[in-house]
C-alpha positions in Angstrom: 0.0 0.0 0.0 2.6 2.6 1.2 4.9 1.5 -1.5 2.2 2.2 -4.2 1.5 5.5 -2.2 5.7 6.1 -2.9 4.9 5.3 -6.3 2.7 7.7 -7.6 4.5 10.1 -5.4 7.5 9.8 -7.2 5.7 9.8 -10.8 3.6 13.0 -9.3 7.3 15.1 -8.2 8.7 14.2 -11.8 5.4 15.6 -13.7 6.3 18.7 -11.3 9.7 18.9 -12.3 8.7 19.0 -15.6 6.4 22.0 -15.6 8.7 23.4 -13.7 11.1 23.3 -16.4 8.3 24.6 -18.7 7.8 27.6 -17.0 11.5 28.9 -16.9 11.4 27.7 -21.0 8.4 29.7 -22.0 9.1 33.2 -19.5 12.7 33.7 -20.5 12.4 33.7 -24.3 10.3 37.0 -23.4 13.7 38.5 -23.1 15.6 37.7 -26.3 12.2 38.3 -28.3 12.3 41.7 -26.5 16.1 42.4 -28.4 14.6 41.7 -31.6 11.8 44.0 -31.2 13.4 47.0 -29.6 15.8 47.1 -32.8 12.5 48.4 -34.3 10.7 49.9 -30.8 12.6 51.6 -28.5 10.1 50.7 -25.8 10.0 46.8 -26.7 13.3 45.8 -24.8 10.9 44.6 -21.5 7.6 44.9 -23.0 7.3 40.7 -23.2 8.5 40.5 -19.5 5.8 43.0 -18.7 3.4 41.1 -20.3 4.4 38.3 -18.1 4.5 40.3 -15.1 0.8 41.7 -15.5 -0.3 38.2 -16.4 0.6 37.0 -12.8 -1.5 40.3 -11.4 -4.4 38.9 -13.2 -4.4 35.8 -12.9 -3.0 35.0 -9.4 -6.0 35.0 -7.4 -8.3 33.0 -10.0 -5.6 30.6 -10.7 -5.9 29.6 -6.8 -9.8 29.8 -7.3 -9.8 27.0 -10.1 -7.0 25.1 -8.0 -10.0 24.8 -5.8 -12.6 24.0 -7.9 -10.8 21.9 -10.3 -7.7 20.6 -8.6 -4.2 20.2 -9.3 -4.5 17.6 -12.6 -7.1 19.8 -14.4 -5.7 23.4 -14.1 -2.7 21.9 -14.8 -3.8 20.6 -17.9 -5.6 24.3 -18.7 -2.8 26.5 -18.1 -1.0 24.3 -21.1 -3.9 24.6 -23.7 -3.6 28.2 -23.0 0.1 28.2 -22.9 -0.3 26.4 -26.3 -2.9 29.6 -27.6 -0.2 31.9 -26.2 2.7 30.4 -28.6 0.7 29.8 -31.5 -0.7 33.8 -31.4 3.7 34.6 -30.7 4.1 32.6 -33.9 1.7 34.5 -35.8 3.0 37.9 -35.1 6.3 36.8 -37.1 4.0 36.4 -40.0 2.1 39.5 -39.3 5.2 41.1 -38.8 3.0 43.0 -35.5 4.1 43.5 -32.0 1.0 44.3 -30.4 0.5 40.3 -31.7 3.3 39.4 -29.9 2.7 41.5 -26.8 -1.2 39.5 -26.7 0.6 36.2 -27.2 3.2 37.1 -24.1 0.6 38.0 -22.0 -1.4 34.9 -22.7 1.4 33.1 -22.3 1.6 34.7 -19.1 -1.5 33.7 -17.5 -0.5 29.8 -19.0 2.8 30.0 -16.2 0.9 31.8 -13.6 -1.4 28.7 -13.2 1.8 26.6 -13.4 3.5 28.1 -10.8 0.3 28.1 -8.7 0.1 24.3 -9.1 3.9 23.2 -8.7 4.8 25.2 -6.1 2.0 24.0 -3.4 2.5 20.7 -5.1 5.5 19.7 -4.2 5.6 21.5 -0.9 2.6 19.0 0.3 4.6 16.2 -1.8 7.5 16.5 0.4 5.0 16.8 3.6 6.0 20.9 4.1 9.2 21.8 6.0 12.7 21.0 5.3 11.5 18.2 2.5 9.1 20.2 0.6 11.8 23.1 0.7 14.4 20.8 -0.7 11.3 19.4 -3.6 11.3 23.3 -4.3 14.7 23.8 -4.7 15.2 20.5 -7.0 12.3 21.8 -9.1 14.2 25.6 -9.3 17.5 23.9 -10.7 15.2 22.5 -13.7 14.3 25.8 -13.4 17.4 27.8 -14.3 18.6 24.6 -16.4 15.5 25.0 -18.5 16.6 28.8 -18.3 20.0 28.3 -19.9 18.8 26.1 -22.5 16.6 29.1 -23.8 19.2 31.8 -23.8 21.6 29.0 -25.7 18.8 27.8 -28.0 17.7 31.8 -28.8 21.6 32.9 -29.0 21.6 30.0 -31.7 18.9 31.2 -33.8 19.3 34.8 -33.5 22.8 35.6 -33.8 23.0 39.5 -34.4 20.2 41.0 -32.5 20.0 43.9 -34.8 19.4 41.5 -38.2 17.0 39.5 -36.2 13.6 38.4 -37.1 11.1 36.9 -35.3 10.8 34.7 -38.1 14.7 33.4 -37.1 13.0 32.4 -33.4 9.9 30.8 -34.7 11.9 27.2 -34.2 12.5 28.2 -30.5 8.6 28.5 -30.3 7.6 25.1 -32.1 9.8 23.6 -29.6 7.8 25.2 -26.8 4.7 24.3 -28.5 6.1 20.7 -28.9 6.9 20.3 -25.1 3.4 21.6 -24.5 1.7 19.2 -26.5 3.9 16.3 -25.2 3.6 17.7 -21.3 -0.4 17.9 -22.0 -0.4 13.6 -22.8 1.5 13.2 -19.7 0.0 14.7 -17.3 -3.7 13.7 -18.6 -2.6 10.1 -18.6 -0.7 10.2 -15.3 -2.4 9.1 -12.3 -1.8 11.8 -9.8 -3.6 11.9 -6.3 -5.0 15.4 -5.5 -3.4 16.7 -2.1 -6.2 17.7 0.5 -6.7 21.2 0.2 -10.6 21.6 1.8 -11.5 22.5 -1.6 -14.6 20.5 -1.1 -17.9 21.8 -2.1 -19.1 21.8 1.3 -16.2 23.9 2.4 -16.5 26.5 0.1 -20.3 26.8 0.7 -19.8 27.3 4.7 -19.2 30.7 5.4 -15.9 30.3 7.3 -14.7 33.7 8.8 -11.1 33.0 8.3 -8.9 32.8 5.2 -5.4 32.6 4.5 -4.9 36.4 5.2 -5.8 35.5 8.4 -2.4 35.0 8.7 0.0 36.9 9.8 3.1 35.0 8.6 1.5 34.7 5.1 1.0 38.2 4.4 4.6 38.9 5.4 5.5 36.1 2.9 3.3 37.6 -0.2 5.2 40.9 0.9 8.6 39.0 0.6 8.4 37.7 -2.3 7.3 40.8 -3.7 10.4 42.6 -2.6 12.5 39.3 -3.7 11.7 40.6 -7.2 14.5 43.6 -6.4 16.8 40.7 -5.2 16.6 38.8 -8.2 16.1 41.2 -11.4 17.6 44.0 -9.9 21.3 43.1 -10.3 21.8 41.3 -14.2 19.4 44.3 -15.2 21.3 47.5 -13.5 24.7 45.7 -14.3 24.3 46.1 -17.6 23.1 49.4 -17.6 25.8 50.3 -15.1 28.5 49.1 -17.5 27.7 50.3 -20.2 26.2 53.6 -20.2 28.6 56.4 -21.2 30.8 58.4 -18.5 29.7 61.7 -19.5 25.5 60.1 -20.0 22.9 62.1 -17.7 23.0 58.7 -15.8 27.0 58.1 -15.9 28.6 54.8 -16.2 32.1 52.9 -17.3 31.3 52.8 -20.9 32.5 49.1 -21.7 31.5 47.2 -24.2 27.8 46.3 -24.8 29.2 43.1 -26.2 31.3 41.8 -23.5 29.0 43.4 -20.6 25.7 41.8 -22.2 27.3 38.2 -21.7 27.3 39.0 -17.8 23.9 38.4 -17.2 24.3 34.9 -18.4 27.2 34.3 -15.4 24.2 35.9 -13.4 22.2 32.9 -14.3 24.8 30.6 -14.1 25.2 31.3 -10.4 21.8 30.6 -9.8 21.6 27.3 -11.5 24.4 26.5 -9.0 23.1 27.9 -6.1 20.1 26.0 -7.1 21.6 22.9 -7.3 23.8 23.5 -3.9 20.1 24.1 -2.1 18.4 21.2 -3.7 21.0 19.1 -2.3 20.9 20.3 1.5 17.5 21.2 1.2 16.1 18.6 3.3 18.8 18.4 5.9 18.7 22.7 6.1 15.4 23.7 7.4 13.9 27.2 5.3 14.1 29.6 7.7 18.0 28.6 8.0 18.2 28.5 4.3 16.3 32.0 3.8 18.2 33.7 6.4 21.8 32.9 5.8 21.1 33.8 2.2 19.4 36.8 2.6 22.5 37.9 5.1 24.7 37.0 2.7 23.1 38.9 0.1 23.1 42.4 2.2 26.9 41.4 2.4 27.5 41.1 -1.3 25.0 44.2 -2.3 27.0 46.3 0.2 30.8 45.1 -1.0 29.3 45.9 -4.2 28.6 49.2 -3.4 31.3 49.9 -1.5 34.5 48.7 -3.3 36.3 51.5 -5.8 35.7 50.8 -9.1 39.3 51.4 -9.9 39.4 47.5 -8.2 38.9 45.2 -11.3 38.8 41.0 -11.4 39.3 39.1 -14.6 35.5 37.9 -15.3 34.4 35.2 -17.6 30.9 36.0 -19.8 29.1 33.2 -21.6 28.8 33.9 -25.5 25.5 31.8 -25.9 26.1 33.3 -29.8 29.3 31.1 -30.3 28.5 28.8 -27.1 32.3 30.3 -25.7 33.7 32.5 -22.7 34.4 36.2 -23.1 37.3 37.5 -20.7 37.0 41.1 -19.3 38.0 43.0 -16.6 35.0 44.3 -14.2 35.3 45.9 -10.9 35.4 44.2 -8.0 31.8 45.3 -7.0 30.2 43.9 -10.0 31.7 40.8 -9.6 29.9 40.8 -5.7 26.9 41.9 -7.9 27.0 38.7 -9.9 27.3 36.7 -6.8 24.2 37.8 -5.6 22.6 35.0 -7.9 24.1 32.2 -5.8 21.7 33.9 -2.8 18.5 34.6 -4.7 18.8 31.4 -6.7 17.1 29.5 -3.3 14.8 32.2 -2.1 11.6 31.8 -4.1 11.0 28.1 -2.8 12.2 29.1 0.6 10.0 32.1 0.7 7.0 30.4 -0.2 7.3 27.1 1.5 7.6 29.7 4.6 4.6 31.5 3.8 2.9 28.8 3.3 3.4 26.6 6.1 0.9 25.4 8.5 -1.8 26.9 6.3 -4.1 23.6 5.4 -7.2 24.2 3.1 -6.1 27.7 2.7 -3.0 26.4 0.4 -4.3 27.0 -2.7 -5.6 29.9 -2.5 -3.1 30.7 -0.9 -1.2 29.8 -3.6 -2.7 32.1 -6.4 -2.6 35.2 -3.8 0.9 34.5 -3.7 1.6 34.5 -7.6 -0.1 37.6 -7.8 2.7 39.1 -5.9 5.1 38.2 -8.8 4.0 41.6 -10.3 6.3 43.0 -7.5 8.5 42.2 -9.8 8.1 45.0 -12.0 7.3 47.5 -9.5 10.8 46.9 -7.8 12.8 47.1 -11.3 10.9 50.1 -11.5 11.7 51.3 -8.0 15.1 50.7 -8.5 15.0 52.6 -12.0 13.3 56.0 -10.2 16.0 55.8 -7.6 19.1 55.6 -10.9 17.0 59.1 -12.0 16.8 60.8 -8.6 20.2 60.1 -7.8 21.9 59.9 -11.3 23.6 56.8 -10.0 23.6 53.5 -10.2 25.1 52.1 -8.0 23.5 54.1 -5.2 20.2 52.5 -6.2 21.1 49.2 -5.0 20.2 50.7 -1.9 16.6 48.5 -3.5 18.4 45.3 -3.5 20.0 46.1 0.3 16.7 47.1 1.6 14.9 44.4 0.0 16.9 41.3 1.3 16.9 42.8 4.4 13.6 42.7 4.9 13.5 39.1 3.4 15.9 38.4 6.7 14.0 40.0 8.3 10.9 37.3 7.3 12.7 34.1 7.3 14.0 34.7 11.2 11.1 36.8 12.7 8.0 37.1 10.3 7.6 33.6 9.3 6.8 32.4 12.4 3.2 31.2 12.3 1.3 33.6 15.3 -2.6 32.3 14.1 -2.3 28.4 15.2 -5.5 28.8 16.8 -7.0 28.8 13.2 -8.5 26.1 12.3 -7.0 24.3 8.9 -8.7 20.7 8.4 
């Protein structure tokens, strides 16, 4: 019995791996599709990661609805036929040679990862029975992730080449591929067997007028905050790198003036870091407990942002980039700063699954909707790039504006060792 249980466990974790995979594949070829359009749209360079961004304010909260109502199997299996609506309407606006085609496609592709992440995440938290093993099924999942990640920008460098003699025409394979691994991951999961956790998502739950829900908890609101904030941690530094390095000295925002070239292979280390910081906390996951995890990481990262801002830039390091063009390494010299910029990655590369597992925790038949509340945070995401961009113009500096980052993983220390702690036990959760 138990070993049949362990079974379809173990079949359930590897569907979830999957789709994790899936989501990191279709959200990070918004970025390269972004460089071919901004050689014709100035305003294009983000405008697919927007799309993404404003998906997950959308659709967060009835994602976690229909996680109720349908369970895991069945939203699962809707997030890829609208995934699949999302690539074939990116495919079209090559032919139609239209990027507010595109733009519709990214956002519908959007709302397609939203429900993902709204299924795998709580999935595999209650797979691994919460705590230190559903933190360490997390962090497994997020080096899929970031594997899934790299495979993108090498696949897109492929196609592309030359950003400025790009079509989207020259990506379209990238796309079928996506579309293929849709179609594929859509037999799977509708012919895999996979028992439903036990959310309270019955009908007679929902009908009873229960007076409490998961913002009833204190720890859980702290967490949407985090992981809102988490969005500095993460995007912040690959994004203001670049635009640190390579912005003119004499610009109305100054910066070194390097080479766009070199300095554009950089965020690829960034990503790099975080596969392996990935892969280090999916192996100590389960023997680490999250809030451990969450605050020696989010300590480590104040460290790092702080070095970064306080080391001269006349302090350089020899710095490998990753040429996903010609699949080689580009040598540069960077300052010292940057380079504890870059390191960052190796911190925020475990934070997500730590965060939300924290959030999360103790929360019963509110863990789906839950769940969606919390996606809907991702759109944090874009207010903190923003944040981070207004503080760049006040201060006509950027490396003063990674006062954002500091601030932000502070206050993610500040949930994993005090705000986590579950305060509402007296609220009832079977």
């Amino acid at each position: 019995m138990s070993e049949t249980k362990n079974e379809k466990n173990i079949v359930a974790i590897i569907t979830m791996f999957f789709i994790f995979a899936m989501i990191s594949f279709v959200t990070n070829m918004a970025a390269p599709f972004g460089n071919i359009w901004g050689m014709t749209y100035n305003w294009a360079g983000m405008a697919g990661n927007l799309m993404n961004f404003t998906a997950y304010l959308v659709m967060g909260i009835p994602a976690g609805n229909m996680l109720i109502k349908y369970g895991y199997k069945k939203t699962a299996l809707i997030a890829l036929i609208v995934g699949a609506v999302g690539l074939g309407i990116q495919l079209l606006s090559g032919v139609v040679n239209n990027i507010y085609v595109y733009l519709l496609g990214a956002l519908i592709c959007g709302f397609c990862v939203c429900m993902l992440n709204t299924v795998v995440n709580p999935m595999l938290n209650l797979l691994g029975g919460g705590g230190s093993t559903g933190n360490q099924l997390i962090q497994i999942g997020g080096v899929f992730n970031s594997a899934a990640a790299v495979c993108v920008y090498m696949l897109m460098g492929s196609l592309i080449g030359d950003a400025s003699k790009a079509k989207v025409s020259d990506a379209a394979p990238a796309l079928f591929i996506a579309l293929a691994i849709f179609i594929f991951a859509l037999v799977v999961i509708f012919f895999t067997k996979i028992e439903e956790p036990k959310t309270g998502s019955s009908n007679s739950v929902q009908k009873t007028n229960d007076k409490y829900s998961c913002y009833s908890f204190r720890h859980f609101k702290l967490g949407m905050l985090a992981i809102a904030v988490y969005g500095a941690v993460e995007v912040g530094p690959p994004t203001y790198i670049l635009s640190y390095l390579t912005a003119a000295k004499d610009a109305v925002n100054p910066g070194l003036g390097m080479d766009a070239g070199y300095c554009g292979t950089l965020g690829a280390v960034y990503f790099i870091f975080m596969l392996i910081g990935r892969f280090v906390g999916g192996m100590v996951g389960g023997k680490v407990s999250p809030k451990a995890m969450i605050a020696t990481v989010s300590f480590v990262a104040m460290v790092l942002v702080a070095l970064g801002m306080i080391l001269p830039t006349s302090q350089t390091i020899s710095c490998p980039g990753i040429n996903y063009t010609t699949m080689s390494f580009v040598w540069g010299e960077v300052p010292v700063g940057i380079f504890a910029f870059l390191l960052i990655g190796l911190c925020a590369s475990v934070m997500w699954g730590g965060i939300f597992n924290l959030a999360t925790e103790g929360l019963g038949k509110y863990t789906a909707k839950a769940s969606g509340a919390f996606m809907m945070m991702v759109a944090g995401f874009a207010v903190m790039i923003w944040l981070q961009a207004f503080v760049v113009d006040l201060t006509h500096n950027y490396i003063t504006s990674f006062i954002v980052v500091l601030l932000s993983a502070a206050y993610i220390f500040y949930f994993a060792f005090w705000g986590s702690k579950n305060v509402n036990t007296d609220i009832p959760v079977e």
